[in-house]
C-alpha positions in Angstrom: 3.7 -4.4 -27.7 3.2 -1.5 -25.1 2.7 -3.1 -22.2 6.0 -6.0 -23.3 8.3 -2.9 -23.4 6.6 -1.8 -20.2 7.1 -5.0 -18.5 11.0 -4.9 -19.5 11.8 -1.6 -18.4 10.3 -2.8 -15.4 13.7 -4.5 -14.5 16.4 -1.3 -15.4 14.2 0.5 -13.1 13.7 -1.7 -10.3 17.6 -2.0 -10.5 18.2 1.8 -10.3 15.9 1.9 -7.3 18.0 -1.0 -5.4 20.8 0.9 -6.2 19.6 4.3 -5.2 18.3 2.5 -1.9 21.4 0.8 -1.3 23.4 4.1 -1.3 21.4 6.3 0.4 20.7 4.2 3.6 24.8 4.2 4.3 24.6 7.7 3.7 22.6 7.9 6.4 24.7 8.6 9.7 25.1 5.5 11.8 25.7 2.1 11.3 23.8 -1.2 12.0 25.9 -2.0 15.3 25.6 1.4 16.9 22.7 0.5 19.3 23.7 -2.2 20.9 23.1 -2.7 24.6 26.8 -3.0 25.1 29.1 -1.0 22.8 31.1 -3.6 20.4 35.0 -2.9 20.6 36.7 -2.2 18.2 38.0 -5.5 17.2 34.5 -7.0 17.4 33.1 -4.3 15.7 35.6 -4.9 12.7 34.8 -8.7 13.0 30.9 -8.2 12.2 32.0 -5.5 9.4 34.1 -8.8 7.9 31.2 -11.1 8.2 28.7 -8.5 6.5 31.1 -7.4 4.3 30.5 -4.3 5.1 34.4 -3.4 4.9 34.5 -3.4 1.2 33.5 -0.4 -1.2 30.3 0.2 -1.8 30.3 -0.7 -5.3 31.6 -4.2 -4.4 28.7 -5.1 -2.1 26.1 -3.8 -4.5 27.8 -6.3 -6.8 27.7 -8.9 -4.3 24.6 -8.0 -3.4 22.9 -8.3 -7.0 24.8 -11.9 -7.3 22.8 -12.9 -4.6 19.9 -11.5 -5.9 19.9 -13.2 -9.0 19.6 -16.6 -6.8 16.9 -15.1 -4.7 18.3 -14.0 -1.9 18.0 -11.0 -0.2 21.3 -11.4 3.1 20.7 -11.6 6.3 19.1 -9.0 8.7 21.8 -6.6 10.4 19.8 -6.8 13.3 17.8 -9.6 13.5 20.6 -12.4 14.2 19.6 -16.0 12.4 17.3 -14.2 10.5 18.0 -13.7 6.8 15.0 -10.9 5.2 13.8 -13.8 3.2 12.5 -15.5 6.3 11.1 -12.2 7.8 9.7 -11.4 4.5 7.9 -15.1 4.0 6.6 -14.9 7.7 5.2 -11.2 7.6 4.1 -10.3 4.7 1.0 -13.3 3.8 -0.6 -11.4 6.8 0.6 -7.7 6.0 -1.2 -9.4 2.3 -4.4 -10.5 4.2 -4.9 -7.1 6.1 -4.2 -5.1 3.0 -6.1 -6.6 0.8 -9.3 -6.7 3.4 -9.0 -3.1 3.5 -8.6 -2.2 -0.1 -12.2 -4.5 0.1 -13.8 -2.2 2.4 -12.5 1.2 1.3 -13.1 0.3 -2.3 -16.8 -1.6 -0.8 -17.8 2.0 0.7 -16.1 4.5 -1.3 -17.2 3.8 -4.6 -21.2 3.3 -3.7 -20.9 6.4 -1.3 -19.2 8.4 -3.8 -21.6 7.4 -6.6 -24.7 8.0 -4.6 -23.9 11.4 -3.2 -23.2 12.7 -7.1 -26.2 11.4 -8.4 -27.8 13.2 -5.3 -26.1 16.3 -6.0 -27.6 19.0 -3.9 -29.9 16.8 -1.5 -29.6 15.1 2.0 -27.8 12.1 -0.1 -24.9 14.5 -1.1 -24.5 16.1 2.2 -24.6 13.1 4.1 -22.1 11.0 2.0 -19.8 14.0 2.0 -20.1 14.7 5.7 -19.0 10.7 5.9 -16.5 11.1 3.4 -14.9 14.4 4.9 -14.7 12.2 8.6 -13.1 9.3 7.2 -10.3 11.4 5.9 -10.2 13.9 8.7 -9.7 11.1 11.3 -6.6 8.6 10.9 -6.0 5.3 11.8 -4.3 5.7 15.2 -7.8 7.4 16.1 -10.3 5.2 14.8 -8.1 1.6 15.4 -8.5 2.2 19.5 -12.2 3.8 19.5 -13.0 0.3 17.5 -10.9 -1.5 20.6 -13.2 0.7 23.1 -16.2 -0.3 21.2 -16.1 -3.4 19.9 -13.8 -5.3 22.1 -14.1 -4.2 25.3 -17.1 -2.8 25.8 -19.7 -4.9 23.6 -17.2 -7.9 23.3 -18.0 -8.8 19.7 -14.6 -8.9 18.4 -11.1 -9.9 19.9 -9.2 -6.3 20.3 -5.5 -8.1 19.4 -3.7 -10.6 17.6 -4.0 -12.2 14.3 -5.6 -15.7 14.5 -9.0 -16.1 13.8 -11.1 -14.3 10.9 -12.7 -12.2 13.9 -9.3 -10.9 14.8 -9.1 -8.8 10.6 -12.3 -7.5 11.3 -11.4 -4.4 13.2 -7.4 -3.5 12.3 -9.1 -4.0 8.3 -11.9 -1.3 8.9 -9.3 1.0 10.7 -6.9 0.8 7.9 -9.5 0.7 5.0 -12.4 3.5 6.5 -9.5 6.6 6.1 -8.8 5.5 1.8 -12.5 5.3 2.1 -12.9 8.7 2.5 -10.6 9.4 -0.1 -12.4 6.7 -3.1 -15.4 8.5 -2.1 -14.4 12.2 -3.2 -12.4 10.9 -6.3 -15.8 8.9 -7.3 -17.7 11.7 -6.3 -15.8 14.4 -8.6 -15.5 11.9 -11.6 -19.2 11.0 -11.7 -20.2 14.5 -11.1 -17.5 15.4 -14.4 -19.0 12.2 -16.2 -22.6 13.4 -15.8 -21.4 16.8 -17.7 -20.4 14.6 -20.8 -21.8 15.1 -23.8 -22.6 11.8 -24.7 -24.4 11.4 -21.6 -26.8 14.1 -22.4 -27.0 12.6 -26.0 -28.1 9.3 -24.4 -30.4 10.9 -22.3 -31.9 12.7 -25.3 -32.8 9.5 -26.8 -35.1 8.0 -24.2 -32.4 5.9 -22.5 -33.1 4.7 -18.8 -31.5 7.1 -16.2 -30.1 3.6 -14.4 -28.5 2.6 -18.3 -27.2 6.2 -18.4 -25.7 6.0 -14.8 -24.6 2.4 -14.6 -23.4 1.2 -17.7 -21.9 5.1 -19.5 -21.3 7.3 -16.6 -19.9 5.1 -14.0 -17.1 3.6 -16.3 -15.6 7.1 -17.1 -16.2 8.4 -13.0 -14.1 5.2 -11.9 -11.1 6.0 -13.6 -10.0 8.3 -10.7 -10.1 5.7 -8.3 -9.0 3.3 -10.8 -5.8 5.5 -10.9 -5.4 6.1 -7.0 -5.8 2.2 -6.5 -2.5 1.1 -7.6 -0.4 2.8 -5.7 -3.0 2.6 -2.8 -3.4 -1.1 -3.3 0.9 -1.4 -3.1 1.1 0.5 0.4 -1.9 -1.5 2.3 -0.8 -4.7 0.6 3.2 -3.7 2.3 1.6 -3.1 6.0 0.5 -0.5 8.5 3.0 0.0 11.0 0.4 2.1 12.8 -2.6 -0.5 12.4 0.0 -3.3 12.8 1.4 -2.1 16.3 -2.1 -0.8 17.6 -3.8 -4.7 17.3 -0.3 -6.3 17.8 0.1 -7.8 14.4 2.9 -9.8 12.8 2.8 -8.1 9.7 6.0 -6.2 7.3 4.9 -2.7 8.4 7.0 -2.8 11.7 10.0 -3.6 10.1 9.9 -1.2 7.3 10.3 1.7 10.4 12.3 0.1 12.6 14.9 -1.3 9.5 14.9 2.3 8.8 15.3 3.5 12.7 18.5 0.6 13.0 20.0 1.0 9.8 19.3 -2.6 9.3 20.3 -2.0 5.8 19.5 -5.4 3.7 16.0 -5.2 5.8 15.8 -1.4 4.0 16.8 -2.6 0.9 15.1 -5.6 0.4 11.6 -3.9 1.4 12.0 -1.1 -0.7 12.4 -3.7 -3.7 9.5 -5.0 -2.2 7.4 -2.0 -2.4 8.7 -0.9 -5.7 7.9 -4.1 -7.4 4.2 -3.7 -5.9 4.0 -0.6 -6.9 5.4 -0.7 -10.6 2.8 -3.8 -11.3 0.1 -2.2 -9.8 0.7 0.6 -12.1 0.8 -1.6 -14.9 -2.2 -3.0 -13.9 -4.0 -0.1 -13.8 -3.0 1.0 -17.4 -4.3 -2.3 -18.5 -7.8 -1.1 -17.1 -7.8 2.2 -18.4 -7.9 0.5 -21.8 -11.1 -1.8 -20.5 -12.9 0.9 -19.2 -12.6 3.9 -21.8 -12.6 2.7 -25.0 -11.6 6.1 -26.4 -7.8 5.1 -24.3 -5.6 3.2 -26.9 -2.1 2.4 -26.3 0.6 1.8 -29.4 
């Protein structure tokens, strides 16, 4: 029954989002036709306003805007002419998917080993090593690390293409440069929850009665140390699963990331709108999900 009356409020609040996003980007000063090559006149200028509708009250094209969104449709791009956000939406975001989901992979592949290993070797060359690592990978962003990968990789040992997004090869790199910087982060949330989990009186209990240290580790300790990262993930899984406009521009990928700045930048704003409902639908599941895990992992979490 929780998680039902989660699941409905899930729609009030994505509505108060649209709304709030709707607003606030025509608060913003400027207007979607301001940076054009060639100024508009004024009659032309009133023309597009007519097409859009954007000569009516805002209150009437939020209503207009949530009929259309009933059927599916999120308008056309502002910007992008013969584009409607649906179509930029369907063609970006299966590979903005694809990247994000690679790099949840890796930063979840090396920061929960890493961080386990360097609490369990808590005060040895394990624990300083993993944390030197750890530290690096946060201390260095992807802007850094995507063209010292290029330099590497690409051009200097030729092992992976440097650009583009057609092969498997070409998600190699752009997924390590977006997932190695969250790595970093898994790895100290793992590292802090294992080290608190280890404290636990039960674990000493179970320690007391002769049971193996890998028992004690793998199967007691590890399931209440992961609920850190278990937390962090849903809202890190919803922004790599959205795009990278950093990763995305430095490997020339056709991804959402780009157009959630530039929308912003040229106050495209169905393109702002309709990726903000993206993101917070993303991110309110996610959420949910991760609830749903808390109660698999710690039986001691119950939900009425």
């Amino acid at each position: 029954m929780y998680f039902l009356k989660r699941a409905l409020f899930l729609i009030p609040l994505l509505l108060v989002i649209t709304f709030m996003a709707f607003a606030l980007v025509r608060l913003a000063p400027g207007g979607p036709f301001d940076n054009e090559r060639k100024p508009a006149s004024p009659e032309i200028e009133r023309n597009l306003k007519a097409k859009y509708h954007l000569d009516e009250p805002v209150w009437k094209q939020y209503l207009r805007y949530l009929g259309d969104l009933s059927h599916g449709d999120l308008g056309p791009s502002l910007k992008y002419r013969n584009h409607t956000v649906n179509d930029i939406i369907r063609q970006g975001l299966p590979v903005s998917l694809t990247l994000g989901l690679l790099a949840f992979l890796i930063a979840q592949g090396i920061g929960i080993p890493l961080g386990f290993i360097t609490a369990v070797g808590r005060g040895r060359w394990p624990d300083y090593a993993g944390s030197f690592f750890a530290i690096l990978a946060i201390c260095i962003p992807g802007f850094v690390v995507g063209p010292l990968l290029i330099m590497f990789f690409s051009i200097r040992w030729q092992i992976f293409p440097p650009a583009q997004w057609e092969t498997p090869w070409h998600a190699i790199l752009p997924s390590f440069a977006l997932g190695l910087f969250f790595a970093g982060r898994i790895s100290r949330l793992m590292r802090e929850g294992m080290t608190q989990a280890l404290q636990e009186g039960f674990i000493v209990t179970a320690r007391a009665k002769g049971m193996s240290e890998t028992r004690v580790l793998v199967r007691h300790a590890f399931r209440i140390a992961v609920l850190p990262v278990v937390s962090y993930s849903g809202p890190l899984l919803a922004d790599l699963l959205t795009g990278s406009f950093v990763v995305e521009n430095i490997f020339n990928i056709p991804g959402i990331g780009v157009f959630m700045v530039n929308s912003s930048l040229n106050r495209d704003y169905t393109m702002v709108v309709g990726l903000v409902l993206l993101y917070a639908t993303l991110l309110l599941v996610m959420n949910l999900l991760v609830d749903i895990s808390y109660g698999l992992l710690d039986a001691r979490v119950k939900y009425e």
